[in-house]
C-alpha positions in Angstrom: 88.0 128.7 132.3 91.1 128.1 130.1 94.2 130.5 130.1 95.1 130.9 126.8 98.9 132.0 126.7 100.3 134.6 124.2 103.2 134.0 123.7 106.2 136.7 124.8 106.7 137.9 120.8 102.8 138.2 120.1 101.8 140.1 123.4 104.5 142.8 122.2 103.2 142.9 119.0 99.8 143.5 120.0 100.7 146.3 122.4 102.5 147.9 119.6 99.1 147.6 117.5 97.1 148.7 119.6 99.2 151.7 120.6 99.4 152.7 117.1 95.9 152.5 116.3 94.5 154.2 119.9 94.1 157.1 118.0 91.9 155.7 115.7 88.0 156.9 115.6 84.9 154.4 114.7 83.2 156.7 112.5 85.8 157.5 109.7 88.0 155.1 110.7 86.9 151.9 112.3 83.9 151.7 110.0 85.6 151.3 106.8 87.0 148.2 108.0 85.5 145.5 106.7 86.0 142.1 109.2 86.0 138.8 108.3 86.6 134.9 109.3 85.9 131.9 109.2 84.1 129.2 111.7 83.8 125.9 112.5 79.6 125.0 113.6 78.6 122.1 114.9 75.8 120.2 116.9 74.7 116.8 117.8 77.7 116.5 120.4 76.6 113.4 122.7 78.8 114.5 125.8 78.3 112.5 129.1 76.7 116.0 131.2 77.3 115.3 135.1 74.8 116.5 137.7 74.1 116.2 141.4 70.8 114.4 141.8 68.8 112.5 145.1 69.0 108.8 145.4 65.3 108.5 144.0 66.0 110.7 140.5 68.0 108.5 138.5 65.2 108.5 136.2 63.0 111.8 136.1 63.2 113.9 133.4 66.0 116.3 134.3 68.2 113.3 135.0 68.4 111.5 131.9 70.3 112.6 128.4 67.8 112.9 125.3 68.9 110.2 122.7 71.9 111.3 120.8 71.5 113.6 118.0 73.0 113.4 114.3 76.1 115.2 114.6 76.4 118.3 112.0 79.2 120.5 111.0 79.6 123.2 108.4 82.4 125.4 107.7 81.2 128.9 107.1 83.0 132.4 106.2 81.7 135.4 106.4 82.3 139.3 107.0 80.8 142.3 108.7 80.8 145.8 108.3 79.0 149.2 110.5 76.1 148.8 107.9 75.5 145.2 109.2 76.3 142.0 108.3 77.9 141.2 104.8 78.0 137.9 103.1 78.1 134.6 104.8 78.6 131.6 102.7 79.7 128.0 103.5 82.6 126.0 103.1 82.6 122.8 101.9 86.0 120.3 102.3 89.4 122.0 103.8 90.0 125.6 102.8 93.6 126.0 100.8 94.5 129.3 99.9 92.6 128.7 95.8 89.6 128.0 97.7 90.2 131.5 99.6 90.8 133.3 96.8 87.1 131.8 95.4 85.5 132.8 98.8 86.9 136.2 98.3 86.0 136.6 94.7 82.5 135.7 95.1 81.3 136.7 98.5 83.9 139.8 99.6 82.9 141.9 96.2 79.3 142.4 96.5 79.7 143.7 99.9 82.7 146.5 98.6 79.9 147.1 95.5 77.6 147.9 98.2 78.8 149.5 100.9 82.5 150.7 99.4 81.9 151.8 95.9 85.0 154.1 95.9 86.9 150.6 97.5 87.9 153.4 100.2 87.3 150.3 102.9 90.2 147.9 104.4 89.6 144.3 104.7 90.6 142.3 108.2 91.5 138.5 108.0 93.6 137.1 110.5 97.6 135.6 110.0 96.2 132.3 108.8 98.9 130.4 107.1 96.2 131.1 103.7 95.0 134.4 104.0 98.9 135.0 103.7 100.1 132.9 101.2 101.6 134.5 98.1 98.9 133.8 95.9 96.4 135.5 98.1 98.8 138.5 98.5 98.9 138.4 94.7 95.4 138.3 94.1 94.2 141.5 97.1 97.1 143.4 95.7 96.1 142.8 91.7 92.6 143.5 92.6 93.6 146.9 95.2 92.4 145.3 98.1 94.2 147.0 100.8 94.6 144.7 104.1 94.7 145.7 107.6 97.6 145.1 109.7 96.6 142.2 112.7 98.6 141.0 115.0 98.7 137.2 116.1 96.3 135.5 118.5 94.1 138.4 118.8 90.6 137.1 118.2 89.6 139.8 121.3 90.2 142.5 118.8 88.2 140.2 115.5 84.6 141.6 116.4 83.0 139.1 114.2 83.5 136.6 116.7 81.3 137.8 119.1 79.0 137.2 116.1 79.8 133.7 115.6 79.0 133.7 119.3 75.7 134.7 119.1 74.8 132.9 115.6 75.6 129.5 118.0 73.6 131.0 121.0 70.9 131.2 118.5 71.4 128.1 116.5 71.0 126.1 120.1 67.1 127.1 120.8 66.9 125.3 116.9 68.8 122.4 117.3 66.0 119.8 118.3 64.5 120.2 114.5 67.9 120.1 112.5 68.5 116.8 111.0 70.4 117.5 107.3 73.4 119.7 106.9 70.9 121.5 104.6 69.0 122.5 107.5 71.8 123.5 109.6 73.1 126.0 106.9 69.3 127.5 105.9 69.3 128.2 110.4 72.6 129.6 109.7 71.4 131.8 107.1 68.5 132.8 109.1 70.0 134.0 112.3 72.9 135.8 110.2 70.2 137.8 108.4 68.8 139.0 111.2 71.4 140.0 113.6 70.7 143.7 113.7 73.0 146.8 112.5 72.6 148.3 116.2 74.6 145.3 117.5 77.1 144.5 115.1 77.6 149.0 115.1 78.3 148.3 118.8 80.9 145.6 118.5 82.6 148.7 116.4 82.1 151.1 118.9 83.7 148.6 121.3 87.0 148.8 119.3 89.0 151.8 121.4 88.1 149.6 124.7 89.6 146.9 123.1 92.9 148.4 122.4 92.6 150.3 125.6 92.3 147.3 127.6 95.3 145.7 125.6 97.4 147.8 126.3 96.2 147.6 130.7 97.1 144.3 130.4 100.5 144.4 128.8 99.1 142.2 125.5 97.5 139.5 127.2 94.0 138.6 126.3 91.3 140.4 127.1 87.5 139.3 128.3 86.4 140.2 124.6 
């Protein structure tokens, strides 16, 4: 397993955050954030798999590597709230901070129109160099979209990546019949749809464990 290594300035930054939002409950608190992110998904990777096998099973079935598959990849972006899943929409070519600002306009609205109609909500996105570029800031402060505070390298405390988690668990019992990057994102769609409110609510009842374990370790990351 990788170490991944905060560094000395981020690890007291995320102690401090997490100390001042302990106090914080999930229900009046915690679930009027709304989370959000983006992710890389891909499959068709041919990488050599080593095994242990007999002298005599060089060529049974559970030796030998299926042919190589089409390799796909979509961007995607997409939010979550404690009433489920919001929008999810992909991504295509590098996202710059215009292209943010369109991901935002069209896909972060209808889920404050739905969920948020008094915009009584805060949006997450992580210290990406364009989720805080100065047209961005421009833009969420024109449009009173209030952000939430995050500290760097803390995607332990970004619940929605245990979602992306389990939209690529899912996505692997499918990958035998995708072929087109069409098909990929209609999956996509799919399992998104129908990940369940109990388990995205319980990501956001994992929140003060988060913090509390944060703050046991001194800043370092966490098993979430």
């Amino acid at each position: 397993k990788k170490k991944v290594r905060v560094r000395e300035v981020n690890r007291k930054k995320r102690v401090k955050w997490a100390r001042e939002n302990l106090h914080w409950t999930v229900r009046g608190q915690w679930d009027k954030v709304i989370f959000s992110d983006e992710s890389q998904v891909m499959v068709g990777n041919n990488n050599r798999i080593y095994i242990w096998r007999k002298r005599d099973e060089a060529e049974s079935r559970d030796c030998v590597c299926p042919p190589a598959q089409r390799k796909l990849s979509i961007m995607i972006w997409g939010c979550i709230t404690y009433h489920g899943v919001g929008t999810i929409t992909t991504v295509d070519g590098t996202i710059n901070r215009h292209k943010y600002i369109e991901i935002l306009e069209d896909n972060l609205w209808p889920v404050i129109a739905r969920h948020f109609p008094e915009q009584d909500c805060l949006f997450q996105d992580d210290n990406a160099p364009i989720h805080r570029a100065q047209d961005v800031r421009n833009y969420k402060e024109e449009n009173n979209i209030t952000s939430l505070e995050w500290p760097a390298q803390s995607p332990d405390l970004n619940i929605i990546e245990n979602v992306w988690l389990k939209l690529k668990i899912r996505l692997q019992q499918r990958v035998e019949v995708l072929n087109t990057a069409a098909e990929l994102s209609t999956a996509i769609r799919d399992i998104w749809e129908n990940i369940s409110v109990d388990y995205i609510q319980g990501l956001y009842h994992s929140i003060p464990r988060r913090l509390r374990k944060v703050l046991k370790v001194k800043g370092e990351m966490t098993k979430y």
